[in-house]
N, C-alpha and C positions, 0 to 999 in steps of 0.2 A: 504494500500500500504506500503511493509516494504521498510523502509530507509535504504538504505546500509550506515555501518558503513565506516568510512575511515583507510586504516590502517595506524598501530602505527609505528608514524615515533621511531627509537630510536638511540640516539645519542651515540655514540661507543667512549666511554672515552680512549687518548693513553695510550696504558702502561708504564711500568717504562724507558724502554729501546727507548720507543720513545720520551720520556720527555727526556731524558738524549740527544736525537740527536737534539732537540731543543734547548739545553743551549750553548750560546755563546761559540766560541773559547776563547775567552779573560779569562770568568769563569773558563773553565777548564783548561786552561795555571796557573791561578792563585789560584786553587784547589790544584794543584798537587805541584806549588812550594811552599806554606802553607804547605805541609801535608810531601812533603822532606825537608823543613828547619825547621820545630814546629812540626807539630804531632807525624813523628814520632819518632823522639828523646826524647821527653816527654813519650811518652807511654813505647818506649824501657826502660827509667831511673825509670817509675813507675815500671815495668814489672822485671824488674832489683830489686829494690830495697824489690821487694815481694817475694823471693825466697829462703830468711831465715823461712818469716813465721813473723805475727802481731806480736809477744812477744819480737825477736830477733827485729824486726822494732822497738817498740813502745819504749824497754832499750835503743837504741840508739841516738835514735831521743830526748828522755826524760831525758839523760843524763845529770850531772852538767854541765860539761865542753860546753853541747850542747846549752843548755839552756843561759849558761852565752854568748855564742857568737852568739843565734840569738839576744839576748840583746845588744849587741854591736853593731852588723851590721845594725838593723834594727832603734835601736834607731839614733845612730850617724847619720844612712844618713836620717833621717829624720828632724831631725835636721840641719844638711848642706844643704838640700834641702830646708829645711826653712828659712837657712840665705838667699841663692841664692834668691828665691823667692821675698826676699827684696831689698838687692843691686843689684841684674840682673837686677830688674825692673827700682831701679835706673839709671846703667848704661847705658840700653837701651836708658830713657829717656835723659839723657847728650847726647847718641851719635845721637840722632833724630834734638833733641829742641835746640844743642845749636850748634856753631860755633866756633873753638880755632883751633890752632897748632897743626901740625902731629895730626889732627885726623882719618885721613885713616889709619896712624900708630898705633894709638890707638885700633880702629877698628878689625884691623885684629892681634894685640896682643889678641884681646877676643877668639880666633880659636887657639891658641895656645897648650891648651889642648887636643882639638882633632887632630893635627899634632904629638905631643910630644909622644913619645914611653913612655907607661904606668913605665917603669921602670928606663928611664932616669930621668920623674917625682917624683917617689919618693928618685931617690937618690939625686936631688935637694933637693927636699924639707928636705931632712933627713941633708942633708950639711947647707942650710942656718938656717934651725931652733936646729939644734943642739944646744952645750952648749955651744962652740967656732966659732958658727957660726957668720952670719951678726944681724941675729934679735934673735934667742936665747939669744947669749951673751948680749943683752939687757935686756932681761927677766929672764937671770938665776940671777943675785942679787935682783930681786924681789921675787924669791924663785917659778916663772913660770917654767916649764919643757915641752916642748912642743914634741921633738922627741921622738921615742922611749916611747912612753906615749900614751892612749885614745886622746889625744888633738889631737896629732899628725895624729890620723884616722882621726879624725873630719877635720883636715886642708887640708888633702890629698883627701877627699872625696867633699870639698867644691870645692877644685882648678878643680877637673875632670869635675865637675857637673856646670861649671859656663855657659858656653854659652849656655846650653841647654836653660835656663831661659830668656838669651838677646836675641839668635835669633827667639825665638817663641814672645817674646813682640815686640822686634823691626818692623815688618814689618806690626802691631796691629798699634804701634802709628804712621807710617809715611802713614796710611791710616785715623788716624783722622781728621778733619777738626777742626781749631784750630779756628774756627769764633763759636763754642759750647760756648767756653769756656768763650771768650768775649761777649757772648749775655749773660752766667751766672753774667762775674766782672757786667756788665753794669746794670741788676738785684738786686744789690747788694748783692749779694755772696761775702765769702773770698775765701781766695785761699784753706783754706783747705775743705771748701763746697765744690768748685769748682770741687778739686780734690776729694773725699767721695764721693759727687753725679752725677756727669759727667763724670770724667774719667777713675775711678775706673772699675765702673762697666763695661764697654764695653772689657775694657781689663783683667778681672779676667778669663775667658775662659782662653785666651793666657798663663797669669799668672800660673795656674794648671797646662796647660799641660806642659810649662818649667818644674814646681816644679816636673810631675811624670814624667817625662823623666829624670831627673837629680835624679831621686831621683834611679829609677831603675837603672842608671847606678853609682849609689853609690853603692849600694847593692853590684852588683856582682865585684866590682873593684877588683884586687888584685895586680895586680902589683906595683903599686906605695904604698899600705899601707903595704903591705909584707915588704919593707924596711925601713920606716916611725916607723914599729911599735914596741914592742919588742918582740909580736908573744906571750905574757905570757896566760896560760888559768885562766879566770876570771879579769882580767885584761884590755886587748887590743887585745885579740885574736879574728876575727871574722873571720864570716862562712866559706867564699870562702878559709882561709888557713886551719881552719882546715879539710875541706874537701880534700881542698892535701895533710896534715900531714895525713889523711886517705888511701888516695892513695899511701903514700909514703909507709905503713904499709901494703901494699896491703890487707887493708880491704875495696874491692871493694862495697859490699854488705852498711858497713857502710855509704860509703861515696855517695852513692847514695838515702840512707836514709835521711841523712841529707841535701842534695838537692835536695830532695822531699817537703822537710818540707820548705825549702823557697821559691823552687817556689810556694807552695800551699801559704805562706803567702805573699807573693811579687804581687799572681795573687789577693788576698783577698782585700790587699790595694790599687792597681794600677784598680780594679773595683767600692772601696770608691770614691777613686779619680776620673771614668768616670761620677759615678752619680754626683760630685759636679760638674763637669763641663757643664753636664748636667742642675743641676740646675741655673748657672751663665751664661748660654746662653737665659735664659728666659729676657735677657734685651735687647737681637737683635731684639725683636717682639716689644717692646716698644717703 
């Protein structure tokens, strides 16, 4: 007696176009505005910049003048990112742990950088630390030169880059429970145990992402170090000016060369920096 076979059922996979009618509105709301405000401006300034040709690219990008100012821009706010990274952390902590006078004033003097017009900022800062300034004139008979100087990037890149780092810790520490820290004293921990192995580590996530968010927004500063610095090549010149002293030259081709080269290394460090945060989140599991 034959066995009738059963037929084959077969599952009809959608295709692209109906995979595409299953993806959220909210995805493709959030596609399209990614791809109008990032991709394709990026691509156009790639797209842009490859229209001389690698050899006219590689001279320009490889230049001295170029070279010395991604050394400046990149070193400096690496550096101010790293001071922030430390007194942010402080500051946060005073504005969480402690209690004093006009601290809502205090407070909101730390926002003060992101209200202040990038170019009222450095001509502050280019006035008070001048050589006749408030604090200059302190440090110029020490033989210090702060405006108009690399220092001078470095101080203008720190002042822009400061809240990034308090408002990513601060709302870290006022979610910690401070009974940790006391079951540590009570343990017999110091306070700098306490703080090394209890505090530290929960807030170091927070900590990174201040320092690359301040850090990124050092990089591309320019308004406040443009008048801060004295714009010299080798010196205190970095990238973002001379990519307008390129534009001013209308060598478009140039100046989209060389901001090519820092966004490829700006995106190189700022994904350094997701994997350490990455690895500094492994103590939420713990």
């Amino acid at each position: 007696m034959a066995v009738s076979s059963s037929p084959e059922i077969r599952v009809r996979r959608p295709n692209v176009w109906q995979q595409l009618n299953q993806v959220s509105w909210a995805w493709r709301i959030t596609f399209v505005y990614l791809s109008i405000m990032l991709l394709i401006p990026s691509a156009a300034m790639l797209l842009r910049a490859s229209t001389d040709g690698p050899v006219r690219f590689w001279q320009v990008a490889t230049s001295p003048i170029a070279l010395s100012a991604y050394e400046v821009t990149f070193v400096t706010a690496f550096i101010a990112s790293a001071i922030n990274g430390v007194f942010g952390t402080l500051l946060a902590w005073v504005l969480v742990r402690y209690d004093f006078p006009f601290k809502r004033i205090v407070d909101a003097i730390v926002d003060l950088p992101f209200a202040l017009p990038t170019a009222v900022a450095g001509l502050t800062l280019a006035t008070v630390y001048s050589d006749n300034g408030w604090i200059g004139s302190l440090l110029a008979p020490l033989g210090i030169k702060i405006a108009f100087t690399r220092l001078g990037v470095g101080v203008a890149m720190t002042f822009i880059s400061l809240p990034f780092v308090v408002r990513t810790v601060q709302p870290v520490l006022q979610e910690m429970e401070k009974d940790v820290e006391e079951s540590a004293w009570s343990l017999g921990a110091s306070q700098f145990q306490t703080f090394w192995r209890v505090i530290l580590p929960p807030l170091m996530p927070a900590i990174l992402t201040g320092v690359a968010l301040g850090f990124s927004r050092a990089v591309g500063e320019y308004g406040s170090t443009v008048l801060v610095a004295a714009n010299m090549p080798f010196q205190d010149l970095i990238a973002p000016v001379l990519v307008f002293q390129r534009l001013e030259q209308y060598d478009y081709s140039g100046a989209t060369a060389i901001g090519t080269v820092m966004l490829a290394i700006s995106l190189g460090i700022l994904l350094g920096i997701n994997l350490l945060q990455a690895w500094g989140r492994r103590y939420d599991y713990k």
